[in-house]
C-alpha positions as CSV (number, residue, x, y, z in Angstrom):
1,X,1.8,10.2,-2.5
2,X,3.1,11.1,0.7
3,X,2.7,9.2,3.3
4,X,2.3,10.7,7.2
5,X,2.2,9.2,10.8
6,X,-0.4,11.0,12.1
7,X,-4.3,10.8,13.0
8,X,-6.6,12.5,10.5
9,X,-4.6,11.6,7.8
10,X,-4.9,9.5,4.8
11,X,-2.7,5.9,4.0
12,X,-2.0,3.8,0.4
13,X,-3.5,0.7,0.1
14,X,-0.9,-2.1,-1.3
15,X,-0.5,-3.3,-5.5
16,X,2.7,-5.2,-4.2
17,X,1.0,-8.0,-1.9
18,X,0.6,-10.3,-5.1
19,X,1.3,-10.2,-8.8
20,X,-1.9,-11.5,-9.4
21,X,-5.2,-11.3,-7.3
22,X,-5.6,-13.6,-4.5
23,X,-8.9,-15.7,-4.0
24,X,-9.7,-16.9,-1.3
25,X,-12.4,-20.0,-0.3
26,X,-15.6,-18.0,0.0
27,X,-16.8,-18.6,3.9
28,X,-19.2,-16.5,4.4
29,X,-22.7,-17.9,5.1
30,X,-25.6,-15.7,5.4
31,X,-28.3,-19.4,6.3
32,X,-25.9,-20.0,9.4
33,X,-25.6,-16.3,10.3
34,X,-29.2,-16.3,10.4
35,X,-29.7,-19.6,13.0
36,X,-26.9,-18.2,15.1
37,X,-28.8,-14.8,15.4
38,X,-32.1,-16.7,16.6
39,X,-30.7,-18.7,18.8
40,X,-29.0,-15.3,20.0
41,X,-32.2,-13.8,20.6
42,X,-33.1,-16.5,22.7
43,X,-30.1,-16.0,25.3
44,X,-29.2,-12.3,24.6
45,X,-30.5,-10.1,27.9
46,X,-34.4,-10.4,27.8
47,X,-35.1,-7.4,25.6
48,X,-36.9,-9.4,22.6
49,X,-38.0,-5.9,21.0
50,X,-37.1,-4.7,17.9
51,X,-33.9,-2.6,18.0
52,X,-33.9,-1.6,14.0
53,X,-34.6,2.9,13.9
54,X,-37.9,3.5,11.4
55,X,-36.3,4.5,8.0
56,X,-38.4,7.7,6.3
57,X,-39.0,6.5,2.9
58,X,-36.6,8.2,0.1
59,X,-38.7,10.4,-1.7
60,X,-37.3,9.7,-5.6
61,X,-37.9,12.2,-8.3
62,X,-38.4,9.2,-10.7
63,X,-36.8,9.4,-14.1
64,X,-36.0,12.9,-13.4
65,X,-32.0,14.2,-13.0
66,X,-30.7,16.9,-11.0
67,X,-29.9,20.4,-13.2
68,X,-26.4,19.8,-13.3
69,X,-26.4,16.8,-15.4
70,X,-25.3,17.6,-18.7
71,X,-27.8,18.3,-21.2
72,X,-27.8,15.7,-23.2
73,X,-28.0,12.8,-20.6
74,X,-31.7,11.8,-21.5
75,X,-29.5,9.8,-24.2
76,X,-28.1,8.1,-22.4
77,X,-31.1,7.1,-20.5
78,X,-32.6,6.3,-24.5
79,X,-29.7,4.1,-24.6
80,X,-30.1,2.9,-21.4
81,X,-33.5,1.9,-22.4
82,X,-32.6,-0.1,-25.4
83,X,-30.4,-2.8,-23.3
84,X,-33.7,-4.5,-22.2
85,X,-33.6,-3.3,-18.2
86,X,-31.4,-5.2,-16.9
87,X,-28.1,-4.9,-15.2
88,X,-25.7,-7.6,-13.7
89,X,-24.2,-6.5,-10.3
90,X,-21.0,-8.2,-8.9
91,X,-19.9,-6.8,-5.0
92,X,-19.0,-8.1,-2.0
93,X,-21.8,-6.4,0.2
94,X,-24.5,-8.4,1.6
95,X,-28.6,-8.5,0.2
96,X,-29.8,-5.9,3.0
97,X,-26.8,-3.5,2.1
98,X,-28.0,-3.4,-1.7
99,X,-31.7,-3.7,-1.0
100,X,-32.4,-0.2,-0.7
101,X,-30.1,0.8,-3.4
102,X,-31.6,-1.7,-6.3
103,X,-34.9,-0.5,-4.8
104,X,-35.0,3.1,-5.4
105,X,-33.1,2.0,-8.4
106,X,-35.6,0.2,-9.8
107,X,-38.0,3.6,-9.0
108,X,-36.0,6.1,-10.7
109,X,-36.1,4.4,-13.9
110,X,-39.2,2.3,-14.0
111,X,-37.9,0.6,-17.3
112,X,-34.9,-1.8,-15.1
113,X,-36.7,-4.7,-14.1
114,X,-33.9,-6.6,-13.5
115,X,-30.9,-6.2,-11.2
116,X,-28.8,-9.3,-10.6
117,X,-26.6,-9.2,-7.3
118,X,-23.7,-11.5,-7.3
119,X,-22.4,-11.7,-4.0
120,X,-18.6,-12.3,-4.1
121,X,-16.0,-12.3,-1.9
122,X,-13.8,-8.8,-2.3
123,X,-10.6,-10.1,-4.2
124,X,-12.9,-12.8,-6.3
125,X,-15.3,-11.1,-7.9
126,X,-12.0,-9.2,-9.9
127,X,-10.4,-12.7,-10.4
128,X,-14.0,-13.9,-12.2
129,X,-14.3,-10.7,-14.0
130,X,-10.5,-11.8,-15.6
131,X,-11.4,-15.6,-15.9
132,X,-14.7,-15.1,-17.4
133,X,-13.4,-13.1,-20.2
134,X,-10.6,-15.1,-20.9
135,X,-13.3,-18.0,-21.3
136,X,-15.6,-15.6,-23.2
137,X,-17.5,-13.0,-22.0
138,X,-18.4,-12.0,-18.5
139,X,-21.8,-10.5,-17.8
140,X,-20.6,-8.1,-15.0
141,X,-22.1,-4.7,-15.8
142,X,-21.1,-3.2,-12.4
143,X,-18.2,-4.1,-10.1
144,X,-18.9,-3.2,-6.0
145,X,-15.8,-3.7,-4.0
146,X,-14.0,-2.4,-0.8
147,X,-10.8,-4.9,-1.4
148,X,-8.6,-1.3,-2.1
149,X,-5.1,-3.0,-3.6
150,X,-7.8,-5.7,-5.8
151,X,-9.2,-2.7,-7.3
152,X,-5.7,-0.6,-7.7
153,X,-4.4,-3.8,-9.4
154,X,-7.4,-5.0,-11.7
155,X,-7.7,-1.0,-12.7
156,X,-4.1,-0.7,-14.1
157,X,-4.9,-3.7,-16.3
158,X,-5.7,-2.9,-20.3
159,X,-9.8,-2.7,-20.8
160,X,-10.3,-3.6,-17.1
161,X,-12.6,-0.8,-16.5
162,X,-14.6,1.5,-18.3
163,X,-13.5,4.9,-18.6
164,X,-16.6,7.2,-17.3
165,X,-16.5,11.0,-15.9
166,X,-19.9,11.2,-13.3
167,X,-21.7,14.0,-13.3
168,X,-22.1,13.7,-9.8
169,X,-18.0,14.2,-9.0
170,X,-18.7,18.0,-9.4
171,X,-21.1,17.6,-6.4
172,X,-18.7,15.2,-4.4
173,X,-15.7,16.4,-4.9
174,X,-12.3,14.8,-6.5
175,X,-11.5,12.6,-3.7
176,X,-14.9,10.7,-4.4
177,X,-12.6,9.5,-7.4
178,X,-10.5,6.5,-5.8
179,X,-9.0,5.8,-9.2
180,X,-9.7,6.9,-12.9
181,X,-13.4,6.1,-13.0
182,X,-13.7,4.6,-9.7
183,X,-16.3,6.0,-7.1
184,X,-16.3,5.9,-3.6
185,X,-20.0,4.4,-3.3
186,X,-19.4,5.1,0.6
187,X,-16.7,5.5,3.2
188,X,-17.3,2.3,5.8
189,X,-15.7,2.9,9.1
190,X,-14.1,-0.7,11.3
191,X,-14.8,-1.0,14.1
192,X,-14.3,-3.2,17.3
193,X,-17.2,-6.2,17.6
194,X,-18.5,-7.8,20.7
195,X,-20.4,-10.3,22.4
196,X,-21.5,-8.6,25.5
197,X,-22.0,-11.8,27.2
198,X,-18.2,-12.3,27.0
199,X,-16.9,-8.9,27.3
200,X,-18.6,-7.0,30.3
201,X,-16.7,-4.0,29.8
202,X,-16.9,-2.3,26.4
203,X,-13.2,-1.6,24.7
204,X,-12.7,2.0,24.2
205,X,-10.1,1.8,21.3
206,X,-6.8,-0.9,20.5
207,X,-4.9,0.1,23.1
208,X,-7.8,-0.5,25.7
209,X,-8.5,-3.7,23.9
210,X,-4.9,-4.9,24.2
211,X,-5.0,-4.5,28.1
212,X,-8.2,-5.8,28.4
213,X,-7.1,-8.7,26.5
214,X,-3.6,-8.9,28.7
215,X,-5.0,-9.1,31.9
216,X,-6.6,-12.5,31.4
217,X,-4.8,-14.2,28.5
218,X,-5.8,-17.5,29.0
219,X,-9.4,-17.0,29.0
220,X,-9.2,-14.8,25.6
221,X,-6.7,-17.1,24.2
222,X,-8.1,-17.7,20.7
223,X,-10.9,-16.0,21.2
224,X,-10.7,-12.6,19.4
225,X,-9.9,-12.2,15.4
226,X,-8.8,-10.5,12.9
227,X,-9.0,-10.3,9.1
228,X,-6.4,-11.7,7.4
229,X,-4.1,-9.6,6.2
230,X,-2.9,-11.7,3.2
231,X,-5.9,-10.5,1.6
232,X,-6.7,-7.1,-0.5
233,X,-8.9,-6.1,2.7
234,X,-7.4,-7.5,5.7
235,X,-3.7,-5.9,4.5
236,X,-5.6,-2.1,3.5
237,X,-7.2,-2.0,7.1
238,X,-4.7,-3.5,9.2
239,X,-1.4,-1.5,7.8
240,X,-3.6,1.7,7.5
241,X,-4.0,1.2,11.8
242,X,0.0,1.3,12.1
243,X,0.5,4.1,9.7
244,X,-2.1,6.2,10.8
245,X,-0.9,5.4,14.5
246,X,2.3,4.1,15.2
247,X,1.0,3.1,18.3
248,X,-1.0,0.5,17.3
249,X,2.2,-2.1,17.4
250,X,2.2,-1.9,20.8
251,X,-1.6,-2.9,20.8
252,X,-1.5,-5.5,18.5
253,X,1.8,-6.9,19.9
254,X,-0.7,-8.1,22.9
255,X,-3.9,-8.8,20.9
256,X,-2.2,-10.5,17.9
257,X,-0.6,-14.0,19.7
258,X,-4.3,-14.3,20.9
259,X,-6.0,-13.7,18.0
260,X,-7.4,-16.2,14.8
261,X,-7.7,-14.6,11.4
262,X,-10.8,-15.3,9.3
263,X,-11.5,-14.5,5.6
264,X,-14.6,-12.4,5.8
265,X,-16.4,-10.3,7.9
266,X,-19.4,-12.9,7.7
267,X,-17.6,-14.9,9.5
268,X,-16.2,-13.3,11.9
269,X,-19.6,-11.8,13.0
270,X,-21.2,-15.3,12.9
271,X,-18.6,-16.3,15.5
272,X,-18.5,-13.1,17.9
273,X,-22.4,-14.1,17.9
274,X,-22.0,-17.7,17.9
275,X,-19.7,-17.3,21.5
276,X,-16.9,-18.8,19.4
277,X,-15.2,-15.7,19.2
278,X,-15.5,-12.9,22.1
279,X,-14.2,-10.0,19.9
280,X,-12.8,-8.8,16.7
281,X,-11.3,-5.5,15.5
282,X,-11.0,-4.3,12.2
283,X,-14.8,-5.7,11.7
284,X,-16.5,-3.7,8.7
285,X,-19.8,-1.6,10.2
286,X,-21.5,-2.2,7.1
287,X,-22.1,-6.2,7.8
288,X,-22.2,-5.1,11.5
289,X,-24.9,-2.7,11.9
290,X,-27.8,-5.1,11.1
291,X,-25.8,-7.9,13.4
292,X,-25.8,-5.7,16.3
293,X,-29.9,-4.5,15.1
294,X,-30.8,-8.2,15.3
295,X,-29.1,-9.3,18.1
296,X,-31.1,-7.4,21.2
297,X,-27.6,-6.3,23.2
298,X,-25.4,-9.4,21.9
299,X,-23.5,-8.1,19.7
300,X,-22.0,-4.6,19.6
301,X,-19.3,-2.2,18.3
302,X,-17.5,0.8,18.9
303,X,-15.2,3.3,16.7
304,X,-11.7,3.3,18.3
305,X,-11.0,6.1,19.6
306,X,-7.2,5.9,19.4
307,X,-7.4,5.6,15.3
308,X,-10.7,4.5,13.2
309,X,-9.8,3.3,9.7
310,X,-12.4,4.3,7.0
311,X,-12.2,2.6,3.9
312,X,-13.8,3.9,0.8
313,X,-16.0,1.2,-1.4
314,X,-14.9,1.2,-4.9
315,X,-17.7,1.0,-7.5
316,X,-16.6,1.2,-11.1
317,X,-18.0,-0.3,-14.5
318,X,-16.4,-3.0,-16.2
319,X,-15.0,-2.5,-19.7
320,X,-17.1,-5.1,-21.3
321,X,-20.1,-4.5,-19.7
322,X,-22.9,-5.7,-21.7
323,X,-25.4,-2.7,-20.3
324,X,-22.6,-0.2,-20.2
325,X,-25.5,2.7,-20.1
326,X,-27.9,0.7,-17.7
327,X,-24.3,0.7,-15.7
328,X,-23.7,4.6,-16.3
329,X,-27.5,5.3,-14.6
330,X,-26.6,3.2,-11.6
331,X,-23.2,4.6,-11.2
332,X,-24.9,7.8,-10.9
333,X,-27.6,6.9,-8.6
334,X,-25.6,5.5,-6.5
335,X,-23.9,8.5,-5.9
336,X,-26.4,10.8,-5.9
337,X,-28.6,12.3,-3.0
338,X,-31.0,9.9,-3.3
339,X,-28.4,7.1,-4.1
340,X,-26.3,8.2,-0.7
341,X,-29.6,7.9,1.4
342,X,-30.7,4.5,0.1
343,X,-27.1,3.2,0.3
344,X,-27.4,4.4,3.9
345,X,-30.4,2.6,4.6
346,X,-28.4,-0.4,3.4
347,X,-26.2,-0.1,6.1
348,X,-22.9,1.7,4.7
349,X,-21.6,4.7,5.7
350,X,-22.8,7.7,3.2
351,X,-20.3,10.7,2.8
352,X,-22.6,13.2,0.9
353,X,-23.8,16.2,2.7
354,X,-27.2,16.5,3.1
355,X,-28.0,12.6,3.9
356,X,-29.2,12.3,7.5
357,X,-32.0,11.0,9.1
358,X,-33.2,8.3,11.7
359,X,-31.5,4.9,10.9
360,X,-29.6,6.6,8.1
361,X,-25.5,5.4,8.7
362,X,-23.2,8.1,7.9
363,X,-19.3,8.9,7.9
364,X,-20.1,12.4,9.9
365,X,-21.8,9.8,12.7
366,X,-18.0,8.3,12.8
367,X,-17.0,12.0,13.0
368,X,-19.0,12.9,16.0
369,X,-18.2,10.0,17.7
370,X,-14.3,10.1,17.3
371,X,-13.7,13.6,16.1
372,X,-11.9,14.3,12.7
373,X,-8.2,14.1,13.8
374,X,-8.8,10.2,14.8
375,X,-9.8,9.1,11.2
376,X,-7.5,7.3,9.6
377,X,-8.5,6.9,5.7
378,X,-7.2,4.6,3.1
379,X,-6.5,5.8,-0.4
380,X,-6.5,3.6,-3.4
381,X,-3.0,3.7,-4.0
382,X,0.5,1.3,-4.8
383,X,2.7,0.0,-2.0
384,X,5.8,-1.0,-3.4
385,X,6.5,-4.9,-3.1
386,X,9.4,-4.5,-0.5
387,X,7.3,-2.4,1.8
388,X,4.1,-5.2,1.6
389,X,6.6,-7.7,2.7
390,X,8.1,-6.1,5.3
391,X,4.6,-4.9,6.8
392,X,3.8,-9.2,6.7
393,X,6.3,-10.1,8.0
394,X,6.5,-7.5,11.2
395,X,2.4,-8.9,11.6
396,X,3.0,-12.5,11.1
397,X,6.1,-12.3,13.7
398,X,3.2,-10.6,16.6
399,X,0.8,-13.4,15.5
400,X,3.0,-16.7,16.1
401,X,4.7,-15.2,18.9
């Protein structure tokens, strides 16, 4: 694939940046997140109301397909039927992003009574997939996950991932197809986080950021972060920035020897709300969005406008599954009108035209905020193993500087 400079365009996420796939110690902690939010409330600017926009309910057609299913898909709802309901979910997304999606799940084919959400971090769930069939069996059905060189790496593996063609491609288009039977379940936009308390003045983009950040160093010294780009996520994100704008080095040649990495997005929100940190970049919206709901002016973000990254979120079946039908009817939901509106509900970013709507997050609200030509996307796609280190090192130089 080519690979451009510019704005607007699109950037490969790296296979190179280990043989393997990386874990990392899972840090995220949704109990804590909660007390630091409350005791946010308490000290954020006197509002107290409730922030969070009034959903419309998503009218679903229950066990009823659209027309250009194929014609013999009510077998493999008969099949579906005979796996007992139930489905085994592993992702990296939070309970209130799936929520709305395992809800309207659950009413489009009353027979599921059972969805299991395994919350993961976005390189680990692909490194327990491989354990747990080396040990056995594992009992992931479905596999959620925006780590974009985790799912390039574990995809190229023999009987990683089962081979599916969704009806629902010829509605999205081929670049809803991230790698052979992976979907792009949404397209979630960074952003910049926060804590208005801290940071009077809202950053516009990097580059305001960076001088913001410059003209007081020792007061934002340690006090902004950044995800770490020796993971699958922290390396798609970051290097997309400097591909898709050149620019950025000059940014983050200021904000980097100031900055802290952190493993998850979790985390990093937990401190931007906690006063710990007084800013991040490169935050996912999707964990966002219900921060910056919940926090009554605390906590919020903005879509650079000098280059937002969007990366797609993988969703694929695993080879084994053990409800590979079950997993087939999700797939599809999930990407499906009524799919993209309850997956917008959740919090991520739909991409399918025709989902709008009060409190409804979408990747054309990142388009009207930035305009077109300022999207920088990530593809699924290999970096070779020379270019991943060079791209490290270049970072890791800005960061000890």
């Amino acid at each position: 694939m080519a690979r451009s400079s510019h704005l607007g365009s699109r950037h490969v996420a790296a296979t190179g940046a280990a043989p393997g796939l990386r874990l990392f110690p899972r840090r995220r902690s949704a109990t804590a997140l909660g007390v630091v939010l409350a005791l946010g409330l308490l000290t954020a600017c006197g509002s107290g109301g409730d922030n969070k926009a009034t959903v419309a309910e998503n009218k679903i057609s229950a066990g009823k397909v659209p027309g250009y299913y194929p014609e013999d898909y009510s077998d493999l709802i008969a099949a579906a039927k005979k796996e007992g309901g139930k489905l085994t979910v592993y992702s990296n997304l939070g309970d209130e992003n799936m929520a709305p999606v395992v809800r309207d799940f659950k009413k489009k084919y009353d027979f599921i009574k059972t969805v299991s959400i395994n919350e993961l971090d976005s390189d680990e769930l692909f490194q327990k997939v491989l354990s747990e069939n080396a040990a056995g069996k594992s009992p992931a059905d479905v596999l959620i996950s925006s780590a974009a060189s985790a799912w390039t790496n574990f995809s190229e593996r023999k009987n990683s991932v089962l081979e599916y063609k969704s009806p629902e491609l010829s509605e999205l288009g081929a670049d809803a197809e991230l790698l052979p039977s992976v979907y792009s379940m949404s397209q979630d936009p960074m952003t910049i986080a926060y804590n208005t308390s801290l940071m009077e003045k809202p950053p516009t983009g990097m580059a305001d950021l960076a001088e913001i950040l410059s003209a007081d160093k020792g007061k934002f010294k340690n006090k902004v972060t950044v995800r770490d780009p020796e993971g699958s996520f922290g390396f798609s994100v970051t290097r997309a920035l400097t591909e898709g704008n050149p620019k950025a080095w000059d940014a983050l040649g200021k904000i980097l020897p100031l900055t802290r990495p952190e493993t998850s997005s979790g985390t990093q929100l937990e401190k931007i709300v906690s006063g710990e940190y007084t800013a991040g970049f490169l935050i996912s919206a999707s964990p966002a969005y219900p921060v910056v709901e919940d926090s009554s002016g605390l906590v919020k973000i903005v879509f650079p406008e000098d280059g937002t990254v969007v990366l797609p979120r993988g969703l694929g079946i695993a080879a084994e599954a053990p409800h590979p039908a079950t997993s087939k009817l999700f797939l599809d939901f999930a990407l499906s009108e009524e799919g993209q509106r309850a997956v917008a509900e959740g919090g991520l970013a739909s991409y399918r035209k025709g989902v709008e709507g009060e409190g409804l997050h979408t990747y054309q609200e990142v388009v009207d905020k930035v305009g077109e030509d300022k999207i920088i996307h990530v593809d699924y796609a290999a970096v070779s193993q020379n270019d991943t280190d060079a791209w490290l090192e270049h970072f890791s130089r800005l960061l000890k500087k």
